[in-house]
C-alpha positions as CSV (number, residue, x, y, z in Angstrom):
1,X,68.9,59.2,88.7
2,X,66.0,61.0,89.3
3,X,65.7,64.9,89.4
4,X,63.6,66.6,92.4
5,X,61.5,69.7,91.0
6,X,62.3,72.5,93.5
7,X,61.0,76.3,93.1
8,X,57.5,77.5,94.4
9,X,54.3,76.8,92.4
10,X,52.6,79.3,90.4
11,X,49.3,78.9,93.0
12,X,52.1,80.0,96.0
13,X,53.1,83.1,93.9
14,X,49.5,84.3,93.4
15,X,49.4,83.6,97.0
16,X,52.3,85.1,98.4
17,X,51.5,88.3,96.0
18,X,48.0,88.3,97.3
19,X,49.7,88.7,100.8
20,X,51.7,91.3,100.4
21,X,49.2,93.2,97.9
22,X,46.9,92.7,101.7
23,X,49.4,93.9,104.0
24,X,50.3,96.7,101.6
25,X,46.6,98.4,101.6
26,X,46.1,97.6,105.2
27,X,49.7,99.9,105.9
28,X,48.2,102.4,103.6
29,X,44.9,102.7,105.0
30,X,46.2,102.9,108.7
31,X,48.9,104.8,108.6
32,X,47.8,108.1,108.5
33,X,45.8,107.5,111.8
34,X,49.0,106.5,113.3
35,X,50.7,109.3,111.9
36,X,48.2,111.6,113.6
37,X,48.5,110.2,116.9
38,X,52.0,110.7,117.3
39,X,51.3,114.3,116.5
40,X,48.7,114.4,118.6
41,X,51.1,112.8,121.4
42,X,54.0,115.5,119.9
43,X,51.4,118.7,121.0
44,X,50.6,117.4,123.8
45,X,54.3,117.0,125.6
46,X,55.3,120.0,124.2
47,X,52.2,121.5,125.9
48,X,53.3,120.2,128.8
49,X,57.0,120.8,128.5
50,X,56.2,124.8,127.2
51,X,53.7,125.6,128.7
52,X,53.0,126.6,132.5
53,X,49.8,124.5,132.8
54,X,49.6,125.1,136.6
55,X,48.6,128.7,135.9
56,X,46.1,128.3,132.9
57,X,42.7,128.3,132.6
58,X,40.7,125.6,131.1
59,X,39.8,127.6,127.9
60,X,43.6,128.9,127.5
61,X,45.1,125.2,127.5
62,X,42.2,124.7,124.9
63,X,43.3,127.3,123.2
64,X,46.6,126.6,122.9
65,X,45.9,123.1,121.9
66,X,44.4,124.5,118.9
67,X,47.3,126.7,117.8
68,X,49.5,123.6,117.9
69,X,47.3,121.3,116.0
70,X,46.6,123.8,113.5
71,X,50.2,124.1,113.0
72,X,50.6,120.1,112.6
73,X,47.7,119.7,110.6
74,X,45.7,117.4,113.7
75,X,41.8,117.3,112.1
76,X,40.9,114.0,114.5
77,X,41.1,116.0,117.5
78,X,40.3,119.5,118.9
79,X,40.7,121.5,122.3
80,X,37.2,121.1,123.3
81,X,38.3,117.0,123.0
82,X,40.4,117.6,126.2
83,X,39.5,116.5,129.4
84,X,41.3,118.8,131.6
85,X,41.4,117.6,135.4
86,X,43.8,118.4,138.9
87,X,45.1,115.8,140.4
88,X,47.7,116.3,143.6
89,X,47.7,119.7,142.9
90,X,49.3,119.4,139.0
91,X,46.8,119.8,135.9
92,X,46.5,116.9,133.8
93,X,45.2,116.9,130.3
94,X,44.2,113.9,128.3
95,X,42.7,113.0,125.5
96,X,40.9,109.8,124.2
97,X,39.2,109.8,120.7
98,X,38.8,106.5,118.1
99,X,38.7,107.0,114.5
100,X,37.1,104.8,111.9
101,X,38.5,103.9,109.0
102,X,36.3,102.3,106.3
103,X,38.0,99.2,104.4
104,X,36.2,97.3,101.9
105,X,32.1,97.5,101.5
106,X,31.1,97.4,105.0
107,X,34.1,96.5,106.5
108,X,36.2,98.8,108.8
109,X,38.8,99.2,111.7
110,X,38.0,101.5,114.4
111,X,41.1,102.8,116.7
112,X,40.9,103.8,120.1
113,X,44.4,106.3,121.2
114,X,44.8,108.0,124.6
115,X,47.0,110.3,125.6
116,X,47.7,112.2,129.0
117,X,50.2,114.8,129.5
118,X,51.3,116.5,133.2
């Protein structure tokens, strides 16, 4: 009778660690961007939700957008960022920024986010 080897080679492990050891530094590099986004995306519907938008001037919806990011630490984006526009008569403010984030030597991922709020 003969036996069949089974188990993973030690060339697979170094592999498979390599992989995750990957996957593990690309989380940790892009994950505070992320993070930021959804704040950014946080300030922005409570902006809408809170505040009366209708009535506000440019500079105070700027404004006010400051006071909120401050507060949630946002550095990526600022109120001057904001396009503020009127469309059907509501006031819409978005926001559209990309951040780069270096890698390895000259390697690095740039992100585009968006965000509109009514």
């Amino acid at each position: 009778m003969q036996n069949k080897q089974r188990g993973m080679t030690t060339f697979s492990v170094v592999f498979l660690i390599g992989g995750i050891a990957v996957a593990a530094f690309l989380v940790l590099k892009l994950l505070p961007p992320y993070l930021e986004y959804f704040s950014v995306k946080k300030v922005m519907a409570a902006m809408a939700k809170q505040e009366d938008l209708q009535n506000m001037a440019p500079p105070e919806i700027r404004s006010a957008f400051d006071r909120r990011a401050s507060i949630d630490n946002i550095t990526a984006v600022e109120g001057k960022d904001l396009e503020i526009s009127k469309e059907s008569g509501d006031t819409v403010v978005s926001v559209e920024y990309s951040v780069k984030i270096p890698l390895v030597a000259n390697i690095s991922a740039v992100i585009d986010f968006a965000d509109t709020a009514k």
